[in-house]
N, CA, C and O atoms as a Tinker XYZ file with bonds, in Angstrom:
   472  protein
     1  N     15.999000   14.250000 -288.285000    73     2
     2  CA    15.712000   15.376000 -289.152000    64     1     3
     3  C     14.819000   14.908000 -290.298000    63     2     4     5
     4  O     15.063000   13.876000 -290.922000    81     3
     5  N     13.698000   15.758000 -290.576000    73     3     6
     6  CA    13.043000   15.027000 -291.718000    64     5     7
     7  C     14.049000   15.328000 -293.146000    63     6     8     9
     8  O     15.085000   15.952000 -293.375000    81     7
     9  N     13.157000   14.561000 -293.861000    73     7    10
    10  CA    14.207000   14.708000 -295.228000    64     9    11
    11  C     13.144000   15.847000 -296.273000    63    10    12    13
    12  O     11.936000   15.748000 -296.489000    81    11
    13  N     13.636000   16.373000 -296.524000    73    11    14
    14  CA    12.967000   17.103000 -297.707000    64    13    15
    15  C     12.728000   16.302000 -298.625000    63    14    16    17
    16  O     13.286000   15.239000 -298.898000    81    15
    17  N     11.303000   17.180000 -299.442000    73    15    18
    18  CA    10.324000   16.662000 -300.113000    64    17    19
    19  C     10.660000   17.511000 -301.406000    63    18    20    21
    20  O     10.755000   16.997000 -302.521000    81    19
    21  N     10.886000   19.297000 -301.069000    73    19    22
    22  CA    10.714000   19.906000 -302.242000    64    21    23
    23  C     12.109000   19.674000 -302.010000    63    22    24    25
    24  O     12.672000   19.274000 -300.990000    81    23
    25  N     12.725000   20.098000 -303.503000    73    23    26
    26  CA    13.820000   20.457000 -303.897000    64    25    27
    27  C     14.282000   22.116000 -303.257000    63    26    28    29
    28  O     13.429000   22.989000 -303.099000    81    27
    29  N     15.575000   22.303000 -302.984000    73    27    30
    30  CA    15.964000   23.863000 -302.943000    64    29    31
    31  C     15.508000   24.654000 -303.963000    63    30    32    33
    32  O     14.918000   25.730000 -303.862000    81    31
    33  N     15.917000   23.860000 -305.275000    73    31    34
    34  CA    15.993000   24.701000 -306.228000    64    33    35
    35  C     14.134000   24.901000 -306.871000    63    34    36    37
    36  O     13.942000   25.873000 -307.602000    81    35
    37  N     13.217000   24.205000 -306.633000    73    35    38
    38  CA    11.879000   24.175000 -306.745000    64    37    39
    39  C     10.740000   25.160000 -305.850000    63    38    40    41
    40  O      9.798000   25.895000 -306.147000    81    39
    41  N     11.567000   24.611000 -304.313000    73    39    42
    42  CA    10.816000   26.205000 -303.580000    64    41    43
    43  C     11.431000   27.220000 -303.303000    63    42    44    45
    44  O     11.237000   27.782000 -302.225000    81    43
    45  N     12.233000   27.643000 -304.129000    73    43    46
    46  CA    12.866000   28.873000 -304.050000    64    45    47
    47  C     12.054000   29.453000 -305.290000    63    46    48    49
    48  O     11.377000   30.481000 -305.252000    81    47
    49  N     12.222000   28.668000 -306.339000    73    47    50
    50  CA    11.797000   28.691000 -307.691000    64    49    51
    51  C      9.973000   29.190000 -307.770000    63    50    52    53
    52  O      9.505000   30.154000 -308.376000    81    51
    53  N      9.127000   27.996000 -306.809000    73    51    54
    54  CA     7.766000   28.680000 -306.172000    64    53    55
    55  C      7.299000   29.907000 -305.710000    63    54    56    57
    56  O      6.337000   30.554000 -306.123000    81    55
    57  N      8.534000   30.310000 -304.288000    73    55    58
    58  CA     8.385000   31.496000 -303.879000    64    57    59
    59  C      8.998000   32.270000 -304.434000    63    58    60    61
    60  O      8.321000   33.228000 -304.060000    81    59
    61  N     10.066000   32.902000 -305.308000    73    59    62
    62  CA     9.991000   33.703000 -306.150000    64    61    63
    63  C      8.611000   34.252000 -306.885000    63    62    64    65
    64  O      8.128000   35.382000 -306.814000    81    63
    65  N      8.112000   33.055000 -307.638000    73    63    66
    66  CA     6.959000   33.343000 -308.400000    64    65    67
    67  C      5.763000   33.829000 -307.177000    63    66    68    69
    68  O      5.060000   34.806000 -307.435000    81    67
    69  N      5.616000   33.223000 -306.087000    73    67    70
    70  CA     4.416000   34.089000 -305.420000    64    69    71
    71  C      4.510000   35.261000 -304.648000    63    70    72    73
    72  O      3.546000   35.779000 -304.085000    81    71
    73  N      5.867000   35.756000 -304.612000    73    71    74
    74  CA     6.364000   36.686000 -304.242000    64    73    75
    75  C      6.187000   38.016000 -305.122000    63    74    76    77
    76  O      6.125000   39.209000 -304.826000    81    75
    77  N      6.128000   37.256000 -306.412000    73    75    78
    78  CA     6.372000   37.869000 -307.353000    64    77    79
    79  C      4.806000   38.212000 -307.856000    63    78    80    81
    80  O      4.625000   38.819000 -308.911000    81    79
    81  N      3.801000   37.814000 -307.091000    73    79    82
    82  CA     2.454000   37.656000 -307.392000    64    81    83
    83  C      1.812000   37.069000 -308.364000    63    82    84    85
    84  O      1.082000   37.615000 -309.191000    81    83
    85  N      2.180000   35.513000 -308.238000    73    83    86
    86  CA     1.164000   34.503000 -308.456000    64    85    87
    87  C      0.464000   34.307000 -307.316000    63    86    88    89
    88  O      0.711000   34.393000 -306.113000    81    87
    89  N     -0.690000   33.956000 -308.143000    73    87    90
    90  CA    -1.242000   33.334000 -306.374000    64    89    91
    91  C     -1.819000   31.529000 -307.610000    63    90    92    93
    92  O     -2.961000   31.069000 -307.577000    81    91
    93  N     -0.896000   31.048000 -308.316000    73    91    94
    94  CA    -1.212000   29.316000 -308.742000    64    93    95
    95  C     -1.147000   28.773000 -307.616000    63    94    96    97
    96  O     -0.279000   29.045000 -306.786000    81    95
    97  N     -2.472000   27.562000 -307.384000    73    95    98
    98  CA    -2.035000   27.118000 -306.395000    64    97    99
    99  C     -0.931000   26.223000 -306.578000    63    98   100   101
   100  O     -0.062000   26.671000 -305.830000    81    99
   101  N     -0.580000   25.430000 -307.028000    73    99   102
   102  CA     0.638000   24.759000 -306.943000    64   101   103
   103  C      1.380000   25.704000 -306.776000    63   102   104   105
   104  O      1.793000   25.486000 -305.637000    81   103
   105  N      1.994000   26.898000 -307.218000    73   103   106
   106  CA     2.917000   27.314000 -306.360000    64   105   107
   107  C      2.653000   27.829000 -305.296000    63   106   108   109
   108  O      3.397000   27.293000 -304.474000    81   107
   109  N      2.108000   28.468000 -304.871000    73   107   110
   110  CA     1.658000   28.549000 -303.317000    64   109   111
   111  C      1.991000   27.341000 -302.540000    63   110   112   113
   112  O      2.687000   27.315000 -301.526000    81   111
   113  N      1.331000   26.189000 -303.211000    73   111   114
   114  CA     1.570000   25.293000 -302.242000    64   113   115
   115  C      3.195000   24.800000 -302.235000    63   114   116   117
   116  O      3.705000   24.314000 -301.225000    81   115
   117  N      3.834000   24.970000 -303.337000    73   115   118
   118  CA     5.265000   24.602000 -302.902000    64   117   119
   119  C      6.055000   25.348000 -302.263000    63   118   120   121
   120  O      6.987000   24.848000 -301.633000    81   119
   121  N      5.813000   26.898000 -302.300000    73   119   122
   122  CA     6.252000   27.770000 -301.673000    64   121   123
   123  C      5.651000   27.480000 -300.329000    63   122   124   125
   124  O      5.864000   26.271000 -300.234000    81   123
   125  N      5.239000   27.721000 -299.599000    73   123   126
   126  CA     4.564000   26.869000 -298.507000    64   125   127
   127  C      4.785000   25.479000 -297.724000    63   126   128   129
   128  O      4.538000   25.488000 -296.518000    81   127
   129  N      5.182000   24.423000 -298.252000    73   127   130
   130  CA     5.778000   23.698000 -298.087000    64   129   131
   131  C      7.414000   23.429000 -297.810000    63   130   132   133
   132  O      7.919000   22.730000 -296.931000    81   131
   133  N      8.020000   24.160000 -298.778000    73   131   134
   134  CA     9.443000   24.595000 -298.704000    64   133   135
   135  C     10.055000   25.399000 -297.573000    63   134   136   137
   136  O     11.164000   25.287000 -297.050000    81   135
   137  N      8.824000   26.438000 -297.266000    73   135   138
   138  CA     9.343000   26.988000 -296.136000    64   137   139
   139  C      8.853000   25.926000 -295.055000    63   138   140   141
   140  O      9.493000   26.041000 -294.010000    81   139
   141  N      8.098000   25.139000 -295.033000    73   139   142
   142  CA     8.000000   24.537000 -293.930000    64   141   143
   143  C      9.495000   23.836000 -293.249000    63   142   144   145
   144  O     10.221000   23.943000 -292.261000    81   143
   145  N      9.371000   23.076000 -294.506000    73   143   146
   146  CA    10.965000   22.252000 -294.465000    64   145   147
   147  C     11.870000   22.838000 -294.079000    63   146   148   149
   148  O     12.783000   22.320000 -293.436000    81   147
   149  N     11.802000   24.051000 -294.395000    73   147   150
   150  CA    13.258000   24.872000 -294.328000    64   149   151
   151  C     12.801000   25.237000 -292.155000    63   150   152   153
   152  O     13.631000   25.256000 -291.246000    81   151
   153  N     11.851000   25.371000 -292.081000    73   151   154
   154  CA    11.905000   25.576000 -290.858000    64   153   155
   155  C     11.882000   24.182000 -289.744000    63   154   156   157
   156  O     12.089000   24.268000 -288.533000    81   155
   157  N     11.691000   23.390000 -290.217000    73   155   158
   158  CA    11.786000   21.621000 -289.814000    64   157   159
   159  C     13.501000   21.750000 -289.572000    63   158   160   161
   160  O     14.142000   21.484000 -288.556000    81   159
   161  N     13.840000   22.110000 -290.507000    73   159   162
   162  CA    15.685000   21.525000 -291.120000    64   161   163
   163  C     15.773000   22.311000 -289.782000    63   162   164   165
   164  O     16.044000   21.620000 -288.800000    81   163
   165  N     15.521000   24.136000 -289.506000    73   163   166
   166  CA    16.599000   24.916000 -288.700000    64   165   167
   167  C     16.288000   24.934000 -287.292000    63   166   168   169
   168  O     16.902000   25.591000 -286.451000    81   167
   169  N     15.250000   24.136000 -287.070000    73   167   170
   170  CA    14.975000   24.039000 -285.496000    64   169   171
   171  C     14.125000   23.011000 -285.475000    63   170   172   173
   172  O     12.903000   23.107000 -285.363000    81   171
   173  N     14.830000   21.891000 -285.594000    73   171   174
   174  CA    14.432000   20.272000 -285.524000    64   173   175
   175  C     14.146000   20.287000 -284.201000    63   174   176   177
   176  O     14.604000   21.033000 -283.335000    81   175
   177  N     13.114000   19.140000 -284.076000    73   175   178
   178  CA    12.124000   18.988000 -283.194000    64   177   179
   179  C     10.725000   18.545000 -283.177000    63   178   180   181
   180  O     10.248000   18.299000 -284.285000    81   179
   181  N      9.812000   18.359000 -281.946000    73   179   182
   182  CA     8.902000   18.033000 -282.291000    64   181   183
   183  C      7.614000   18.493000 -280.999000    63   182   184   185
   184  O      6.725000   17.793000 -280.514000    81   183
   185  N      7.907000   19.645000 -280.790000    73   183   186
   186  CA     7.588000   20.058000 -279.363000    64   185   187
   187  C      6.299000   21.632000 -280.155000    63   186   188   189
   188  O      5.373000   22.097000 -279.489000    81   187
   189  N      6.490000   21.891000 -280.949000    73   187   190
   190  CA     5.785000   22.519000 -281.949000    64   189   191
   191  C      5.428000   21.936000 -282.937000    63   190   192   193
   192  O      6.122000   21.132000 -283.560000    81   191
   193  N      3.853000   22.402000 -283.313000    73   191   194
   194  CA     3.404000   21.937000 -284.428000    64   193   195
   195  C      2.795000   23.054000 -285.495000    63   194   196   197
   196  O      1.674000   23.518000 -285.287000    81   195
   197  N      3.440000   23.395000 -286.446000    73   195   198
   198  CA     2.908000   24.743000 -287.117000    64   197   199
   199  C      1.819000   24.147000 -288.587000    63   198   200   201
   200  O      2.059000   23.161000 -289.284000    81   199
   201  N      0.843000   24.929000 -288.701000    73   199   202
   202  CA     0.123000   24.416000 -289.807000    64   201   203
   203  C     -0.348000   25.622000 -290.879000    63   202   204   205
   204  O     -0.740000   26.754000 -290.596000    81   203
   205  N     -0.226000   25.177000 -291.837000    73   203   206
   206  CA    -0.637000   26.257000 -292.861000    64   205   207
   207  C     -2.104000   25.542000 -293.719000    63   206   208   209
   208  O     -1.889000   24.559000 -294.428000    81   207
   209  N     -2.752000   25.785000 -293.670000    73   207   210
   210  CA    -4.108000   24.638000 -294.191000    64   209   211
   211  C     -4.306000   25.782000 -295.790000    63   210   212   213
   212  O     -4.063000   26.932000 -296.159000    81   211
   213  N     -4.874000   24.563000 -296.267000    73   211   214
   214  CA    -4.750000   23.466000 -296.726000    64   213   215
   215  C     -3.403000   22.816000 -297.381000    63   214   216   217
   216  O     -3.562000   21.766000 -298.003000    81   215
   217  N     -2.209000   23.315000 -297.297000    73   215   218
   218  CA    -1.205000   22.668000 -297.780000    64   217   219
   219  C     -0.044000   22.277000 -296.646000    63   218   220   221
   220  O      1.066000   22.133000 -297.160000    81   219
   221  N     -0.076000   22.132000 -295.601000    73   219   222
   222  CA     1.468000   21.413000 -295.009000    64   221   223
   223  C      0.746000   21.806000 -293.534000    63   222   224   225
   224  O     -0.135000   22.585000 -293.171000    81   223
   225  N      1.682000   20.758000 -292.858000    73   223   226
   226  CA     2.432000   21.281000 -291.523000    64   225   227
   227  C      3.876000   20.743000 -291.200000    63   226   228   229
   228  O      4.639000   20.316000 -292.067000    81   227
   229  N      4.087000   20.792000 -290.219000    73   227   230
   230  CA     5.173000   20.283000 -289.935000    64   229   231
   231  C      5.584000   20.279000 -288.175000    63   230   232   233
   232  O      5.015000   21.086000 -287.440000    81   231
   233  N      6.330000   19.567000 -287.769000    73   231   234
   234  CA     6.426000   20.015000 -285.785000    64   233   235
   235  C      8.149000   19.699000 -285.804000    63   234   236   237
   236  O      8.921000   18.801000 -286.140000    81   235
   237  N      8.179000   21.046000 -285.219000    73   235   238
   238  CA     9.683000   21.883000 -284.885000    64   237   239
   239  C      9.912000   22.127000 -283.840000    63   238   240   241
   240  O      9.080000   21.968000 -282.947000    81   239
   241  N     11.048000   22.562000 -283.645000    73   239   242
   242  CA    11.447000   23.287000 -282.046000    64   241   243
   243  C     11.789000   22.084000 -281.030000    63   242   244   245
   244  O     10.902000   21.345000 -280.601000    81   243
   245  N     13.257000   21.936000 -280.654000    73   243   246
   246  CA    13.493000   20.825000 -279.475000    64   245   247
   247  C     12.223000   21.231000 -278.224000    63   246   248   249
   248  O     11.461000   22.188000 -278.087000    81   247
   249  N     12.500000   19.810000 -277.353000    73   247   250
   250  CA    11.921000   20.590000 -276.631000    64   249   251
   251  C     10.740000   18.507000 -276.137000    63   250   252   253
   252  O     10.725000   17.367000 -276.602000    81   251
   253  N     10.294000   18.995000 -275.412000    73   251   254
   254  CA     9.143000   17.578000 -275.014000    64   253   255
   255  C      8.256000   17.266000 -276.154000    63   254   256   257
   256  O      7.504000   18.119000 -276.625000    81   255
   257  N      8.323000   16.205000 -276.551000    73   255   258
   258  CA     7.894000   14.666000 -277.396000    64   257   259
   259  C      6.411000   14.826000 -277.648000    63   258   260   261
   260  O      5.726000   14.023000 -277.013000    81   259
   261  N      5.872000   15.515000 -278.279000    73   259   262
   262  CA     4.005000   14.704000 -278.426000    64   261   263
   263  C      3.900000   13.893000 -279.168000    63   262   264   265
   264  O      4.345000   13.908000 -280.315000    81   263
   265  N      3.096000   12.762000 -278.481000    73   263   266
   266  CA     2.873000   11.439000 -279.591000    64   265   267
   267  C      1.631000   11.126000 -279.914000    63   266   268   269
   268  O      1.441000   10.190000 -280.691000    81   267
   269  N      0.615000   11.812000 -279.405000    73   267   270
   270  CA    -0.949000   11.403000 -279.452000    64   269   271
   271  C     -1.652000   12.536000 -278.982000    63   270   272   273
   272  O     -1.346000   13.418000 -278.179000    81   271
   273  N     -2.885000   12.268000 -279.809000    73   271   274
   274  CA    -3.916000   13.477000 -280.013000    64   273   275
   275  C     -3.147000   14.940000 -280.417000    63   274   276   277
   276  O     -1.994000   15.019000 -280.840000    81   275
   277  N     -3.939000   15.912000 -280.215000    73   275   278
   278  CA    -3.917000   16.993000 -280.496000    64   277   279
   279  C     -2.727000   17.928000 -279.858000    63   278   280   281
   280  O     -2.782000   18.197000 -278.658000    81   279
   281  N     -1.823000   18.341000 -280.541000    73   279   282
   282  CA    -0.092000   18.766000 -279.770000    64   281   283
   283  C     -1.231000   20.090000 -278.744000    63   282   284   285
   284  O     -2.183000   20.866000 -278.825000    81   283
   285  N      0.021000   19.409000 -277.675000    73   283   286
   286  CA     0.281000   20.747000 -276.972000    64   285   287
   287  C      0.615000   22.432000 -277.123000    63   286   288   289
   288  O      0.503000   23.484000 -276.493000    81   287
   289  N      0.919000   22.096000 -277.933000    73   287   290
   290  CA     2.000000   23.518000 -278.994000    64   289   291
   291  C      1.650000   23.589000 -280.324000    63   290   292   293
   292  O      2.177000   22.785000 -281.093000    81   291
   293  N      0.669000   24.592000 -280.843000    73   291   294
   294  CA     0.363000   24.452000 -281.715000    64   293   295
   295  C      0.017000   25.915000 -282.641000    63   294   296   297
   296  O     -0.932000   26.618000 -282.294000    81   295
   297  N      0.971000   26.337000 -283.976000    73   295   298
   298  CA     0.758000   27.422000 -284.349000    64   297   299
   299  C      0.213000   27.468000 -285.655000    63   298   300   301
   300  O      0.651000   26.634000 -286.447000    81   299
   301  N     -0.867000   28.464000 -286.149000    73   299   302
   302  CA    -2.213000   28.292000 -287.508000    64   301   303
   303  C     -1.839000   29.109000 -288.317000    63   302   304   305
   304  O     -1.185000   30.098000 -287.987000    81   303
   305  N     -2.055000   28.945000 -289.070000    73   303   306
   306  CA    -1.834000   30.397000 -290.052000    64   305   307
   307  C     -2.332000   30.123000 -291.636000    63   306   308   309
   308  O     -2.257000   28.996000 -292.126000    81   307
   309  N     -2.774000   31.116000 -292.273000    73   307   310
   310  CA    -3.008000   30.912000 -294.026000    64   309   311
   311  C     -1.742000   31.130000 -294.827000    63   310   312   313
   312  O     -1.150000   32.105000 -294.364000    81   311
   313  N     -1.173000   30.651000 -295.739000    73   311   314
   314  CA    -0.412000   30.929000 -296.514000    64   313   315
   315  C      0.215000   32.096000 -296.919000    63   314   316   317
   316  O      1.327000   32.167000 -297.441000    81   315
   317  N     -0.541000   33.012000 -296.658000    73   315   318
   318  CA    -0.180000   34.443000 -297.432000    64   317   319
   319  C      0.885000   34.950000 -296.304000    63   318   320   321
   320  O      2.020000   35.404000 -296.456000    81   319
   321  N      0.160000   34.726000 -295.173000    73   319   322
   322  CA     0.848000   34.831000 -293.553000    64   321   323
   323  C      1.688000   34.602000 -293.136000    63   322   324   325
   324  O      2.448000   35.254000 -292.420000    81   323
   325  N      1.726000   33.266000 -293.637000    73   323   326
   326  CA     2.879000   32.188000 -293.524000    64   325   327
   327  C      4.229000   32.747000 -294.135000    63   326   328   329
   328  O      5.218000   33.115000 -293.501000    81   327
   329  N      4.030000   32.728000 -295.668000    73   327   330
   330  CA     5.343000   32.957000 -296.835000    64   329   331
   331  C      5.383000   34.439000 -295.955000    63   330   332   333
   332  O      6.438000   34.434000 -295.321000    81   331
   333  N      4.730000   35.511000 -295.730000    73   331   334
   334  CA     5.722000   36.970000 -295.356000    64   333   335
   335  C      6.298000   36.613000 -293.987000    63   334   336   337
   336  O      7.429000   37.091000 -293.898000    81   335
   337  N      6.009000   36.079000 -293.107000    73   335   338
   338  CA     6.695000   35.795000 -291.773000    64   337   339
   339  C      7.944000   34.806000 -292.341000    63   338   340   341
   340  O      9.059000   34.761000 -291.822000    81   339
   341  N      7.736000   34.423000 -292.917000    73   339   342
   342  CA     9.141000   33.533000 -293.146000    64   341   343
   343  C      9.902000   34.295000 -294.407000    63   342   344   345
   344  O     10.908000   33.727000 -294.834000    81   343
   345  N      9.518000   35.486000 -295.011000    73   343   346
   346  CA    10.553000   36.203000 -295.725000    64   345   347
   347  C     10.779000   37.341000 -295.336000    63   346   348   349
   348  O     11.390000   38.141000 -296.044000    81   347
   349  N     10.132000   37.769000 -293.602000    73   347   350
   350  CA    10.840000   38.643000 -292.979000    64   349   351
   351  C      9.725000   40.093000 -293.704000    63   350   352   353
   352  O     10.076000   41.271000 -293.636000    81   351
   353  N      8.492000   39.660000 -294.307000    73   351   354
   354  CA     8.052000   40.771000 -294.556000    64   353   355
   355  C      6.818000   41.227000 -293.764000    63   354   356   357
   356  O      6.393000   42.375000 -293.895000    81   355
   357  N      6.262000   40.369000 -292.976000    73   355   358
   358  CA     5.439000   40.347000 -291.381000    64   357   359
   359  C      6.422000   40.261000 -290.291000    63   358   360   361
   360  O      7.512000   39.920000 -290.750000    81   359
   361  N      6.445000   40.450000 -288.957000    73   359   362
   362  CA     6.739000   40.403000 -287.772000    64   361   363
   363  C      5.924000   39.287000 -287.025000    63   362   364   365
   364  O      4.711000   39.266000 -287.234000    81   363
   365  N      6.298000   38.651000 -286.442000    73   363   366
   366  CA     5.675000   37.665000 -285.555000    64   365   367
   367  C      4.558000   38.342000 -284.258000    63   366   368   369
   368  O      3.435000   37.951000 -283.941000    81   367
   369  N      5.413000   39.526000 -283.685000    73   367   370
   370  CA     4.496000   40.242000 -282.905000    64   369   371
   371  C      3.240000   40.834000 -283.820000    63   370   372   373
   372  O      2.114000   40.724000 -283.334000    81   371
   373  N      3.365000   41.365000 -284.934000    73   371   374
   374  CA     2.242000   41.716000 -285.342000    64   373   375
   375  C      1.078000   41.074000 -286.069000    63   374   376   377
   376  O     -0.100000   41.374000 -286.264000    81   375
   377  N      2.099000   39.795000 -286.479000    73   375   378
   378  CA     1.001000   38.444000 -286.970000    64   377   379
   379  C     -0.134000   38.688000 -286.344000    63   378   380   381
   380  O     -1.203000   39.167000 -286.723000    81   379
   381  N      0.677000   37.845000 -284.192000    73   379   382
   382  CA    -0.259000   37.687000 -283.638000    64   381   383
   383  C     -1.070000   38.816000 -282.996000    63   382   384   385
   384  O     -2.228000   38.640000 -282.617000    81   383
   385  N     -0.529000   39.787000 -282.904000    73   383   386
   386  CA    -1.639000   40.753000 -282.494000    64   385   387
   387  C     -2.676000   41.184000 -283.508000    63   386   388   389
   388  O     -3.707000   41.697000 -283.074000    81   387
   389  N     -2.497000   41.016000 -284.950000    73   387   390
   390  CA    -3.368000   41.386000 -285.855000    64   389   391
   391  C     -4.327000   40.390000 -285.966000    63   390   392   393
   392  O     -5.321000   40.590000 -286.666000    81   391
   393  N     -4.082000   38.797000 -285.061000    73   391   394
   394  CA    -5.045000   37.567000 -285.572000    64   393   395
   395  C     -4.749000   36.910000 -286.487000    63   394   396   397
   396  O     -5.408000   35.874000 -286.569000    81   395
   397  N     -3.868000   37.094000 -287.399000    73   395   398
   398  CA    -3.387000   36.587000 -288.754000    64   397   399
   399  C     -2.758000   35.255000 -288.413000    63   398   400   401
   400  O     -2.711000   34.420000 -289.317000    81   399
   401  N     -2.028000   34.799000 -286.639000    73   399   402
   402  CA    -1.626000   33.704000 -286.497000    64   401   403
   403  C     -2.376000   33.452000 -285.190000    63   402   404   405
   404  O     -2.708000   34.356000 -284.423000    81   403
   405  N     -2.557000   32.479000 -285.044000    73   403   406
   406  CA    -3.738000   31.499000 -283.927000    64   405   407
   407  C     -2.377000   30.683000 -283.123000    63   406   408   409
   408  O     -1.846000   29.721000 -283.678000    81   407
   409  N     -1.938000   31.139000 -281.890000    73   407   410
   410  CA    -0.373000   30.176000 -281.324000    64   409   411
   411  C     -1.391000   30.173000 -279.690000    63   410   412   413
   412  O     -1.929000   30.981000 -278.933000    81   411
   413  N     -1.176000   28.670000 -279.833000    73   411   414
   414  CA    -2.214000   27.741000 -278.314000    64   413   415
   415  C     -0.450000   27.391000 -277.783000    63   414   416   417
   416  O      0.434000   27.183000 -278.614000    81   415
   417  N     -0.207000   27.386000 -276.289000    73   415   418
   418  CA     0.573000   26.480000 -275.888000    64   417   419
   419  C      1.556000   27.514000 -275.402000    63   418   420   421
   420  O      1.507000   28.684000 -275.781000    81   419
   421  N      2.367000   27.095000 -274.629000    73   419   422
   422  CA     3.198000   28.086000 -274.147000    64   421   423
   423  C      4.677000   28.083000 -274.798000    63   422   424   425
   424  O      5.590000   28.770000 -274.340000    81   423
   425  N      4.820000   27.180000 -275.986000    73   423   426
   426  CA     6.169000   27.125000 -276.579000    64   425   427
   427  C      5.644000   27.395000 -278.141000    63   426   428   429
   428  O      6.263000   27.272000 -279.198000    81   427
   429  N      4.429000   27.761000 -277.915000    73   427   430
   430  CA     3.894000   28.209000 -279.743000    64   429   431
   431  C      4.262000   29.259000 -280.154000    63   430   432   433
   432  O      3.437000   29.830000 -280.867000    81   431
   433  N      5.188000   29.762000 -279.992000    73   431   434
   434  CA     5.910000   30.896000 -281.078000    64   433   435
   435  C      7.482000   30.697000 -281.921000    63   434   436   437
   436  O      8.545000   30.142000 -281.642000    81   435
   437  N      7.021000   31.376000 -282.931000    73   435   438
   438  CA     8.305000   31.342000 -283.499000    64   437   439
   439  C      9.137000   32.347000 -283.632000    63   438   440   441
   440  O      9.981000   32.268000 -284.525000    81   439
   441  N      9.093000   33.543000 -282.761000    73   439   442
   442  CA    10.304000   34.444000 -282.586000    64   441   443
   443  C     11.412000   34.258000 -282.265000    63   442   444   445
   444  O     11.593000   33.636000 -281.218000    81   443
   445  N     12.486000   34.693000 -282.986000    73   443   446
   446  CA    13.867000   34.437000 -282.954000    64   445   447
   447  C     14.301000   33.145000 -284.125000    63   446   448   449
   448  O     15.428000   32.662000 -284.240000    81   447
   449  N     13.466000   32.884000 -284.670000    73   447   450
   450  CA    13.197000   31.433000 -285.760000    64   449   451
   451  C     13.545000   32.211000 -287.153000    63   450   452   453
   452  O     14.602000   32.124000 -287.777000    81   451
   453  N     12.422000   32.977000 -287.482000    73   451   454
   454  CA    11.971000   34.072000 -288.511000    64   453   455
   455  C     12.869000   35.358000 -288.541000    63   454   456   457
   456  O     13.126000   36.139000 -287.624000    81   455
   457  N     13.268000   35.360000 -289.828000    73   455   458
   458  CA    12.715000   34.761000 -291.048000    64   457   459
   459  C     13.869000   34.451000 -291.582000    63   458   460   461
   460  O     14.964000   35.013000 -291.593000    81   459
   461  N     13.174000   32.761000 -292.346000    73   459   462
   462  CA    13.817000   31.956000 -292.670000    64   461   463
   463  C     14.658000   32.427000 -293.991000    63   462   464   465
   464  O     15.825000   32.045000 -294.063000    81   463
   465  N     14.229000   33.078000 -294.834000    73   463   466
   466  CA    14.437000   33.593000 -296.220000    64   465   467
   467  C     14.401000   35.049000 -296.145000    63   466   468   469
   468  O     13.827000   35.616000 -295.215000    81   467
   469  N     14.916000   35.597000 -296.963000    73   467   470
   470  CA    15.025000   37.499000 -297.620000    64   469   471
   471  C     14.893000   37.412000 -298.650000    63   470   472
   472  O     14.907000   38.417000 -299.361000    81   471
């Protein structure tokens, strides 16, 4: 299991505030990060690789081992995208049908994962 980086009490503390409409990047980026972790912690693994650019990724979901080059399983997204799918205020089906998430691979989704936070 990886170990967390942010504190609970720091990216909760982040996403509040960008929830709340900041758009600082430091908080963005901790809010962003936090949920990563938080989704690392609830479906450990390494068979998915989700990325939010420019601030984090992380690879989740049991499942077969990538160790080199470019994962098999691989899901994109911008930040803004990111934090509402993981507070349950996007849908995963409509992410990807709107384009808002880029999922290559046949284990690149995260339905039934989401959402991590309310």
């Amino acid at each position: 299991m990886a170990k967390r980086k942010i504190s609970i009490e720091d990216g909760r503390s982040a996403l509040a505030a960008v929830r709340g409409g900041s758009n600082a990047r430091m908080e963005v980026a901790t809010a962003v990060r936090y949920l990563l972790e938080e989704l690392a912690e609830r479906a450990p693994g390494n068979s998915v690789e989700v990325r939010v650019p420019p601030f984090g990724a992380t690879q989740c979901v049991a499942g077969p081992r990538h160790t080199r080059g470019t994962p098999p399983n691989v899901i994109e997204t911008d930040a803004e995208t990111w934090i509402a799918l993981a507070c349950g205020e996007l849908g995963w089906d409509s992410a990807v049908g709107a384009a808002r998430v880029v999922a290559s691979g046949s284990r690149a989704e995260l339905r039934g994962l989401l959402p991590l936070v309310r």
